[in-house]
C-alpha positions in Angstrom: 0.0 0.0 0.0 3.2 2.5 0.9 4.7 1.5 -2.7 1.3 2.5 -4.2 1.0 5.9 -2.3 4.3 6.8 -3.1 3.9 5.6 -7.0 0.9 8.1 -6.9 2.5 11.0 -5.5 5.5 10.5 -7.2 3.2 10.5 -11.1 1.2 13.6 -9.2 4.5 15.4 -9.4 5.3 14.4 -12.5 2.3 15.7 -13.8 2.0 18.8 -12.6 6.4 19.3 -13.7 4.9 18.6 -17.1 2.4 21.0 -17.2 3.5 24.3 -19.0 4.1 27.5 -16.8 2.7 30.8 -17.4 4.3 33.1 -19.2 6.1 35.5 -16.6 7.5 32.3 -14.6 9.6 31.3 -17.6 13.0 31.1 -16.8 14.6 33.4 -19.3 11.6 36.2 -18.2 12.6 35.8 -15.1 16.2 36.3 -15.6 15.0 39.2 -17.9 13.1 40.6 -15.0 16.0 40.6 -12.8 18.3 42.3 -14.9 16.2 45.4 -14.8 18.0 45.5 -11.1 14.8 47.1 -9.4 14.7 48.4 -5.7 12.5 47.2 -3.4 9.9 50.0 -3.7 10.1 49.3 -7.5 10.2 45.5 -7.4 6.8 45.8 -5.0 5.4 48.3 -7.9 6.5 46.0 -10.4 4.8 42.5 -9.1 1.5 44.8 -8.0 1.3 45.2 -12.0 2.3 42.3 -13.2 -0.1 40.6 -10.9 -2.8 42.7 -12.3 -1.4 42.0 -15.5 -2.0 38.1 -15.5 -5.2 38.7 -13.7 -7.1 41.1 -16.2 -5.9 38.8 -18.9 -7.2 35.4 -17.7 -10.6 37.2 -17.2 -10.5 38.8 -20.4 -10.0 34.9 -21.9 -12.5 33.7 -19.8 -14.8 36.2 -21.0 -13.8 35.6 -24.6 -14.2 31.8 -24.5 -18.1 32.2 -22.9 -19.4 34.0 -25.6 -21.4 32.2 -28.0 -19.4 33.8 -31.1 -15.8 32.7 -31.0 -14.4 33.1 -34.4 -10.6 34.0 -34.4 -10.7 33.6 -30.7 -6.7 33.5 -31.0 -7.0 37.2 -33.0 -9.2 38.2 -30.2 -6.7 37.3 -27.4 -3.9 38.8 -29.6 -5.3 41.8 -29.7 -6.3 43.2 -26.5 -3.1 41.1 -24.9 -1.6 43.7 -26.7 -3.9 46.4 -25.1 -2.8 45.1 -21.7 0.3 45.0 -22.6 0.5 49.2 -23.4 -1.5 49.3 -19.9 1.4 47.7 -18.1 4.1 49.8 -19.9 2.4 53.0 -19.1 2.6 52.0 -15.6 5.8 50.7 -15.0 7.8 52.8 -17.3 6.3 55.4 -15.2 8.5 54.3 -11.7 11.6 52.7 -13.5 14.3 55.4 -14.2 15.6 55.5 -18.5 18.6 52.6 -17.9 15.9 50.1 -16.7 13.6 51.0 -19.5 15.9 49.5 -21.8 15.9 46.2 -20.1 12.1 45.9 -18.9 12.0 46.0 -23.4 13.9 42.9 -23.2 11.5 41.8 -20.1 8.2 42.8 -21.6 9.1 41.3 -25.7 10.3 37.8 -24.6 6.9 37.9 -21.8 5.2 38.4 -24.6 6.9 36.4 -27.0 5.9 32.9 -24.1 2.0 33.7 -24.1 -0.1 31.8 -25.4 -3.4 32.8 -27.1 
């Protein structure tokens, strides 16, 4: 019964290691997010909008994928990702200083270079 536990819990992991992780915990974002070398005050800014970020785009799938109509869904998503996407520049270029600028471009491009429609 211990061996069968185990076995599960063991494929449980496995599973969910297989699973594919959203786009701002990939590992070259995140190593794209550190090099904008942030203070803390900035760094609490910057996960505040990200967070808000990720949230206002799941609900804006979710409320995409309800509606009866869903030709081009993927266009759809696309498009006002990208409208989010100005949203979250607007505010965080607003608190980072011209030499992080530079490197939350390399951040915000390969973020959205790992969504997925």
């Amino acid at each position: 019964m211990m061996a069968l536990l185990t076995a599960a819990t063991f494929l449980g992991v496995a599973h969910a290691a297989e699973q594919p992780r959203p786009a701002f915990l990939q590992p070259e974002v995140l190593r794209a997010a550190a090099a904008i070398d942030m203070t803390d005050a900035q760094m609490s800014q910057f996960r505040e909008a990200i967070s808000e970020f990720a949230d206002a785009r799941i609900s804006m799938i979710n409320k995409l994928r309800r509606r009866s109509n869903q030709t081009d869904l993927p266009r759809k998503i696309r498009s006002k990702t990208n409208g989010l996407l100005r949203k979250l520049d607007k505010r965080v270029l607003g608190f980072l200083t011209e030499d992080q600028a530079s490197a939350y471009d390399v951040y915000r491009n390969l973020l959205k270079d790992n969504m997925r429609p």
